[in-house]
N, C-alpha and C positions, 0 to 999 in steps of 0.2 A: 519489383524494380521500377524505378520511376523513368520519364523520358531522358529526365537532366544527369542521370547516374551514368557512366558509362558502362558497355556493355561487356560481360566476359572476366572482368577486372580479377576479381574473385576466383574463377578457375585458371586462370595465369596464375596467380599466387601460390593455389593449392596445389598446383600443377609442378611448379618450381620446389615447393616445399618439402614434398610429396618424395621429387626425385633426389632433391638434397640429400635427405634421410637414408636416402638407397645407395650412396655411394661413398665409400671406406675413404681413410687419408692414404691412404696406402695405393686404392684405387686408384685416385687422383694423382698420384705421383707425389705425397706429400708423405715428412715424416712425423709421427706422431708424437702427440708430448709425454713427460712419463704421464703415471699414472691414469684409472680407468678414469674415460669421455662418461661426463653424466647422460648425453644422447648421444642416437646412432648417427652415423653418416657425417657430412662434414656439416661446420659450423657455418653462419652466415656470413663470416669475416672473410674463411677459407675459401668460399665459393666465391666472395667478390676479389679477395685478392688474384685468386687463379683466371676470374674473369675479363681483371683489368677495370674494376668500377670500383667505388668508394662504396664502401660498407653504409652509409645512409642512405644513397641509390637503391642496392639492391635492399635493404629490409623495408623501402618504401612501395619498392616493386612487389615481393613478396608480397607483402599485406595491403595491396590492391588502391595506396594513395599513390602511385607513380603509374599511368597508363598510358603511356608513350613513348615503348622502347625501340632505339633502333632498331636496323636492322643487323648491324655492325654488333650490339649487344646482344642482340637475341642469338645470333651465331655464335659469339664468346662462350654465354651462357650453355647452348649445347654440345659443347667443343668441353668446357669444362665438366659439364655433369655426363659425357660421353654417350650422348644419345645417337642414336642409331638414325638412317636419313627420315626412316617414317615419322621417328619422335620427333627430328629437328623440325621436317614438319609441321607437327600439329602444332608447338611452340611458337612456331611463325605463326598457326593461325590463329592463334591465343592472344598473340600481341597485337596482332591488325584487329581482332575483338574487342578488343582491352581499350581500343582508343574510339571506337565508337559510340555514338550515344545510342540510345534502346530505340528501335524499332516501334510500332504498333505492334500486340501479341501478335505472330504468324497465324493466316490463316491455317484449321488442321487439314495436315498431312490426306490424301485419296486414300481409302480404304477400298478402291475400287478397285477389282482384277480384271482387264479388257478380256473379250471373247476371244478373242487371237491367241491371249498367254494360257486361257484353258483350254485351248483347245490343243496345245503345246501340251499343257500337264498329261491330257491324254495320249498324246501319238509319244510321250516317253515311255508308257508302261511294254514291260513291265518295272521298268526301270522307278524305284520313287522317289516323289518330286512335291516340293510345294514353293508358295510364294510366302515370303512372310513383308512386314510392313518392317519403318527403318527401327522400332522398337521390339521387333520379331515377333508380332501379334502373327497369328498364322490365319493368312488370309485366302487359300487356294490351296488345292490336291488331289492329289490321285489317289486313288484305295490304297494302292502300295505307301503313298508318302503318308496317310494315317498312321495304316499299320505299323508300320517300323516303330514308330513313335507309342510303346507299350504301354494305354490305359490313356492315354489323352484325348479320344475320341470318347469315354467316359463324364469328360466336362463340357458344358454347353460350347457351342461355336463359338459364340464374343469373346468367351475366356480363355481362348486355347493362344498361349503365349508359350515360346521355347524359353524364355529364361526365366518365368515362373514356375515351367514341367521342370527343368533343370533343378530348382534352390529349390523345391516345394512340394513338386509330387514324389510320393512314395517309390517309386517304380523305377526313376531315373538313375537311381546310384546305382541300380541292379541294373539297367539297360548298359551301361556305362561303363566300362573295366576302369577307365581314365577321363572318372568322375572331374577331378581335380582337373587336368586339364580343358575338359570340357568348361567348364565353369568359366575358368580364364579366359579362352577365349571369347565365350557370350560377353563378361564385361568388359573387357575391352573393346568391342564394340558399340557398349553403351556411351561407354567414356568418351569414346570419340569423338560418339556424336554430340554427347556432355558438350567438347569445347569448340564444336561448330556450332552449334544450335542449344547454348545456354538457358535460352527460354523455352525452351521447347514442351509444351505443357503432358504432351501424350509418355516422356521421357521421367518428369515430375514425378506421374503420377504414378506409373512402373514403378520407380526406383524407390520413392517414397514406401511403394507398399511391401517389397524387399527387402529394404531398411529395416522394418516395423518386424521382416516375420521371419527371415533366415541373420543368423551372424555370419553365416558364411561368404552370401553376401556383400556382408558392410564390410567385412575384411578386405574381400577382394576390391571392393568399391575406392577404400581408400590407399589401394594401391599404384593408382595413375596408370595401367598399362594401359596402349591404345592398340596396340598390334595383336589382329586377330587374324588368323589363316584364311584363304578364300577356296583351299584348294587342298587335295592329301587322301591322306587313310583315315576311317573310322573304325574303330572297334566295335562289335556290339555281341552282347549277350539276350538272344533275345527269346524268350519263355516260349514261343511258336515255332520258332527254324534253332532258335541254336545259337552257334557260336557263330559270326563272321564277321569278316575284313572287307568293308567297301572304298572303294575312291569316292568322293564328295565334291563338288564343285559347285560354287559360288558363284552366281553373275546375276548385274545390274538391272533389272526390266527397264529397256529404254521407253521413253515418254510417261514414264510413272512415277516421278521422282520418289526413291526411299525405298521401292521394292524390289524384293529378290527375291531372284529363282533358285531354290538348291536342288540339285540332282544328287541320286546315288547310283553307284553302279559298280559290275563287277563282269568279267570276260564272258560271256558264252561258251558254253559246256563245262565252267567248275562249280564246285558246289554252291557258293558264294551264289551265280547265278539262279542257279535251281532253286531256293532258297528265298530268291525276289520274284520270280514266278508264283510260289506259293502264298509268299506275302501278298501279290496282287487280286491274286485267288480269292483269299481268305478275304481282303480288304473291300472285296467285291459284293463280300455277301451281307445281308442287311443284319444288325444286330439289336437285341432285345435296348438297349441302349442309345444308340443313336445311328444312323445314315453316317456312313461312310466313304459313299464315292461322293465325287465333286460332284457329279453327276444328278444324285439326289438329292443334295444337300446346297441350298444357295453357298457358290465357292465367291461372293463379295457381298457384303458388308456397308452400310452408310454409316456416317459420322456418329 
């Protein structure tokens, strides 16, 4: 992308497009014509008429020669494709994107974990915990927050990425009851960041190699969700402890921009608990494979 292009254009379009496709005449409060729609969702006519813009406006917006839409439109537009407040959202940031010119590439993203937030990873155990970067490179952990994660301690530290274990390793469908869900939410997290940070080269190059090596994936990819959970229940199946049901909790690392701490956890005295003690245990011990606690394994990382 050059300086003089503006920035974003492109995923505003696919973004609109995307969501077009997703939502019925019927949805819309429209009645359909007879016979079968050669595509899904509504037409571009439909979505500008329901909009209130002229059908040349919005297919110029779509395909990224219009980058300067109101405010007053970009509302229309998620009022008509019935987006939810996150989506209207990202939409708005799509379109203050859309009218910018590019940037210089961003410096990259810290790969760096402050000794403050490791030293957090430990006083959670045995509760487990890691840091991942804003492309969920997994940058920080406790032996518990390895463990859980079944055979990803198998691959070097650089490579240890949640939404390449997800689409890629062997082991995650089976860790997983609700694979499928799991999925969705990792890319929608991608996506997001997709339409804040457009250029974002560390995002590039993930997705690109995703692209290349799961469909499952690109399906999901080209489905525009941006809403991903920060908070809830997890399932897991896991080949050492079993069957259990954790809480999960997602937050920010402040002064790091892009990282995050996940915790897992479960009450004191049910099995769920007992269970993340053992995982700690086991996650403690050195294996023929690799270092497993933060501890003896550098828990950051350079560029």
């Amino acid at each position: 992308m050059t300086p003089e292009q503006p920035r974003g254009g492109t995923e505003l379009g696919r973004f609109l497009r995307a969501r077009r496709a997703r939502i019925s005449p019927a949805e819309a409060g429209l009645t359909a014509g007879p016979g079968p729609r050669r595509t899904p969702g509504l037409h571009r006519e439909e979505l500008a008429a329901l909009a209130g813009i002229s059908i040349d406006y919005y297919t110029r917006l779509e395909r990224g020669k219009e980058t300067g839409p109101s405010t007053s439109v970009v509302d229309a537009l998620a009022r008509a494709l019935h987006l939810e407040e996150t989506e209207h959202e990202h939409l708005r940031g799509l379109a203050v994107l859309a009218n910018r010119a590019a940037p210089e590439p961003p410096a990259a993203p810290s790969r760096t974990v402050r000794s403050g937030v490791r030293l957090l990873l430990e006083g959670l155990r045995p509760y487990p915990a890691h840091v991942v970067s804003r492309t969920d490179d997994l940058l920080a952990w406790n032996p518990g927050g390895l463990r859980l994660l079944s055979g990803i301690a198998e691959q070097p530290a650089r490579q240890r990425n949640l939404a390449r274990y997800l689409f890629l390793h062997p082991t995650a469908r089976t860790l997983f009851p609700d694979w499928d869900h799991q999925v969705r939410g990792c890319v929608a997290r991608l996506r997001a960041l997709a339409g804040t940070d457009p250029d974002a080269p560390d995002l590039a190059r993930l997705a690109g190699e995703l692209l290349l090596k799961s469909p499952e994936f690109a399906r999901s990819w080209e489905r525009y969700d941006i809403k991903a959970p920060t908070h809830g229940r997890k399932a897991f199946r896991h080949s050492e402890v079993g069957d259990l049901t954790l809480g999960h909790q997602s937050m920010e690392v402040e002064g790091t921009p892009g990282h995050r701490l996940i915790t897992y956890y479960a009450e004191p005295g049910t099995p769920g608990h007992d269970a993340l003690v053992l995982l700690d245990l086991l996650g403690s011990q050195p294996t023929p494979h690799a270092p497993t606690s933060s501890q003896r394994e550098p828990t950051s990382f350079g560029p």
